[in-house]
C-alpha positions in Angstrom: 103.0 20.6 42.6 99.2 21.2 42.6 97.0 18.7 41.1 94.4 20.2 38.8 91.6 17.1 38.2 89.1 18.1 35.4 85.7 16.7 33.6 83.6 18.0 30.9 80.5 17.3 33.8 81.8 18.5 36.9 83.8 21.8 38.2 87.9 21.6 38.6 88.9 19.5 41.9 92.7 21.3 43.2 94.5 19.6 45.8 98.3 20.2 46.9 100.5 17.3 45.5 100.8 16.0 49.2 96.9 15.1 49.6 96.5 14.5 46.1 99.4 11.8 45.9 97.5 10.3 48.8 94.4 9.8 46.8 96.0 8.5 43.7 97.9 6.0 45.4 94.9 4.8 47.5 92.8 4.1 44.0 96.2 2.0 43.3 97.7 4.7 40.8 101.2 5.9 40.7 101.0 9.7 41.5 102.5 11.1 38.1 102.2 14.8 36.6 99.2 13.8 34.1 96.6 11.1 34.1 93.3 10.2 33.9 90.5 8.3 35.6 88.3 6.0 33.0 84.8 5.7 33.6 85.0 1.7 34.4 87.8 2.4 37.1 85.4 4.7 39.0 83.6 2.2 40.9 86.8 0.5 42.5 88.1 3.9 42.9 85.1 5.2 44.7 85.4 1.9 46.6 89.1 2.6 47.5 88.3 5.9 48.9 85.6 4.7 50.9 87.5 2.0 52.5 90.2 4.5 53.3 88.4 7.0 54.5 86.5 4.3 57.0 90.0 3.3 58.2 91.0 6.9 58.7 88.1 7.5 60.9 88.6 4.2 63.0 91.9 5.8 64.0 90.4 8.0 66.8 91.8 11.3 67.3 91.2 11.5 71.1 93.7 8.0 71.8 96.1 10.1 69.6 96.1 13.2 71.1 96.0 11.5 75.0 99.2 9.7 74.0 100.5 12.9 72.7 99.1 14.7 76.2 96.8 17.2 74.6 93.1 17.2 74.8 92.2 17.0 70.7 88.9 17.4 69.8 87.8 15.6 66.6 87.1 19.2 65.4 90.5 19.6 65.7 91.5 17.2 62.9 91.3 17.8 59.0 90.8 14.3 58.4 90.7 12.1 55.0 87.1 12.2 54.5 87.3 16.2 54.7 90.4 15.8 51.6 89.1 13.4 49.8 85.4 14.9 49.6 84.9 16.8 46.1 87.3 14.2 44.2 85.0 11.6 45.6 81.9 13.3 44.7 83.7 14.3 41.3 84.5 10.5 40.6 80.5 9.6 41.5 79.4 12.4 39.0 81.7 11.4 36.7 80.6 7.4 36.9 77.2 8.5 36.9 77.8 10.8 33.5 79.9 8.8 31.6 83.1 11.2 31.8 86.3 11.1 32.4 88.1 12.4 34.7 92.1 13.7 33.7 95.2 16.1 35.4 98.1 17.1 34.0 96.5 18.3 30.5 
């Protein structure tokens, strides 16, 4: 499945089902073929995002990849901030328009 996330105010947002389940169930929604982000949601789910994205980071790629024996670089990694990006900047255009955001419709 491919989620499609659309707004009257910004462009389309795609993301495979696997990264975009991720993000729905971080802003504490059940990933589901349709749905749709209301404006006063936004700010917790920017918040949620945020949060997640922090603790994604703290993880660091190098104590990973030395307990894997490899020698990662953090360029190596397409992290959660790199994912979550234009649905995050999409929900913050959104909030700050008035819009909604919806998938599945």
């Amino acid at each position: 499945m491919i989620y499609k996330f659309k707004s009257k105010v910004a462009g389309d947002v795609i993301m495979l089902a696997p990264h975009g389940d991720q993000i729905l169930r971080i802003v504490g929604k059940e990933p589901s073929a349709q749905g749709i982000f209301e404006v006063a949601d936004m700010p917790a789910a920017i918040a949620a995002v945020e949060q997640a994205v922090a603790a994604d980071e703290a993880t660091s790629p190098q104590d990973e990849a030395t307990s894997a024996g490899s020698t990662a670089t953090p360029a190596d990694r397409i992290g959660l901030r790199q994912r979550a990006w234009p649905l995050l900047e999409m929900l913050k255009r959104c909030h700050a328009e008035g819009a909604v955001i919806v998938w599945g419709v």
